[in-house]
VMD Tcl script that draws the C-alpha trace (Angstrom):
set ca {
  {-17.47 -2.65 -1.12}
  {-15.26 -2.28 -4.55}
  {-11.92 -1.24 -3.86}
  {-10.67 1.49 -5.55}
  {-6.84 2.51 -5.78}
  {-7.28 6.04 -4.47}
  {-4.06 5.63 -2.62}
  {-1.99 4.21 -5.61}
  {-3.00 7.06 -8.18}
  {-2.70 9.43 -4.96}
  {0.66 8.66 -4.98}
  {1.79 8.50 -8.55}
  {-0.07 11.91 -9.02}
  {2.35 12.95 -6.28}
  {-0.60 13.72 -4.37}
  {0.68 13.05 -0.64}
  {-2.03 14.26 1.58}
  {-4.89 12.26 -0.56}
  {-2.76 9.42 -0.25}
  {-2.12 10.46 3.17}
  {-6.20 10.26 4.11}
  {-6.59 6.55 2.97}
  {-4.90 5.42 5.98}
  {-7.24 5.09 9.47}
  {-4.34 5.40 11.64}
  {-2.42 8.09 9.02}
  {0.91 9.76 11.14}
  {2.80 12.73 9.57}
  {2.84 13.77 5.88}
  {6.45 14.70 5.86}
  {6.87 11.23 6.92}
  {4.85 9.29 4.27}
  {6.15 12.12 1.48}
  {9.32 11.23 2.47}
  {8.54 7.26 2.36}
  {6.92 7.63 -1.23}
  {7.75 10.39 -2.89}
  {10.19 8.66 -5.77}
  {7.71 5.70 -5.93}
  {5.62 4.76 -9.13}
  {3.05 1.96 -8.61}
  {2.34 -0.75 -10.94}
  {0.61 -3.66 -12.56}
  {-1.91 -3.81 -9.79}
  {-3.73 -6.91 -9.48}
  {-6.71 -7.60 -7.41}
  {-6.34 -11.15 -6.04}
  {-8.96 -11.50 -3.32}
  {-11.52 -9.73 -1.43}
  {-13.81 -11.33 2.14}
  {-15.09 -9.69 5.08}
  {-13.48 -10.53 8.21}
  {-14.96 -10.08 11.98}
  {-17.40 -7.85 10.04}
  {-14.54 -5.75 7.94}
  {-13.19 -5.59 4.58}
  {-10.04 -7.46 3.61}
  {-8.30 -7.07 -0.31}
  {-4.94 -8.83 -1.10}
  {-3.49 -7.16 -3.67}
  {-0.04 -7.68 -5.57}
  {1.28 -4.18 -7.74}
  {4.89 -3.44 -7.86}
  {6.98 -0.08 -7.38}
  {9.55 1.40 -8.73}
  {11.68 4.07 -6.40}
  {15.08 5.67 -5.99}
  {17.38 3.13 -4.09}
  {17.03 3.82 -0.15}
  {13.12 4.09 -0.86}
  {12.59 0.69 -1.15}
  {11.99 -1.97 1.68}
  {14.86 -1.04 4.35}
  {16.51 -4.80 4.38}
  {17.07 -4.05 0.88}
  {18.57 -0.34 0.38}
  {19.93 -0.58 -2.77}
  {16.79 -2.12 -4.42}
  {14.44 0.20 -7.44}
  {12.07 -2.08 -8.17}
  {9.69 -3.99 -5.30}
  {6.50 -6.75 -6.24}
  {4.47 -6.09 -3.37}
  {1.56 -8.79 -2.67}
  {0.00 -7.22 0.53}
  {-2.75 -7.55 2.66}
  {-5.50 -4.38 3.12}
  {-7.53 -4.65 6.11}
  {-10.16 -1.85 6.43}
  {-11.62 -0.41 9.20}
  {-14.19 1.91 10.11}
  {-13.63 5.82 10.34}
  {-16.51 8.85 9.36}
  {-18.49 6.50 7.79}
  {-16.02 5.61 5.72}
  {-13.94 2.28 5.08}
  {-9.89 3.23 5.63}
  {-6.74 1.20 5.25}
  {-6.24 -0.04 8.69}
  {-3.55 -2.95 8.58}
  {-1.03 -3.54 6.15}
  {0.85 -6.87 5.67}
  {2.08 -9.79 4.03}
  {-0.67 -12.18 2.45}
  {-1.69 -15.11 4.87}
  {0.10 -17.21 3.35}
  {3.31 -15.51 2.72}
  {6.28 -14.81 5.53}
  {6.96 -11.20 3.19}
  {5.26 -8.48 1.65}
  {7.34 -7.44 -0.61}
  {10.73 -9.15 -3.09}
  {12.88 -7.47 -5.26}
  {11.73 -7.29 -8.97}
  {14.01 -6.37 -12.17}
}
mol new
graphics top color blue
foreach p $ca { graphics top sphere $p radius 0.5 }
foreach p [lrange $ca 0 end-1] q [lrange $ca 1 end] { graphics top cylinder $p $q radius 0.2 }
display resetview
């Protein structure tokens, strides 16, 4: 299955609700607008993809830049994040969407401040 960054260009197109319908389990718009909005996404790197129980898994590393408060809430004052997060996929419509979101196997955190 090749993994394409709908959600990342969703989201630096300011296009919520596309971003929105990558997610299986999605909640409110106003929510992940909210979350988002001031974000850009970044040098996006692809740096593994396996199957697991049957399902698709991509670890990916990109970073974002967003308006301090946007950023991971340990770190309020922080603009620029390096993400290196784990995608697992399930299932939904015949469709493969983001199900699980977290750090890479290897890594206590998801995310560290970048300058």
């Amino acid at each position: 299955m090749p993994f394409r960054p709908r959600q990342y260009q969703a989201v630096n197109d300011a296009d919520y609700s596309s971003a929105l319908a990558q997610l299986a389990n999605p909640g409110s718009l106003e929510a992940f607008q909210d979350g988002v909005e001031t974000s850009e996404i970044s040098n996006l790197e692809y740096l593994s993809t396996m199957e697991e129980a049957g399902e698709p898994v991509i670890d990916v590393s990109f970073t974002s830049r967003q308006e301090a408060g946007k950023g991971p809430k340990d770190r309020p004052d922080e603009t620029c994040t390096q993400w290196r997060i784990r995608y697992q996929f399930e299932p939904r419509d015949n469709m493969w969407l983001i199900g699980k979101v977290g750090p890479l196997l290897w890594e206590s955190q998801a995310d560290s401040p970048c300058y």
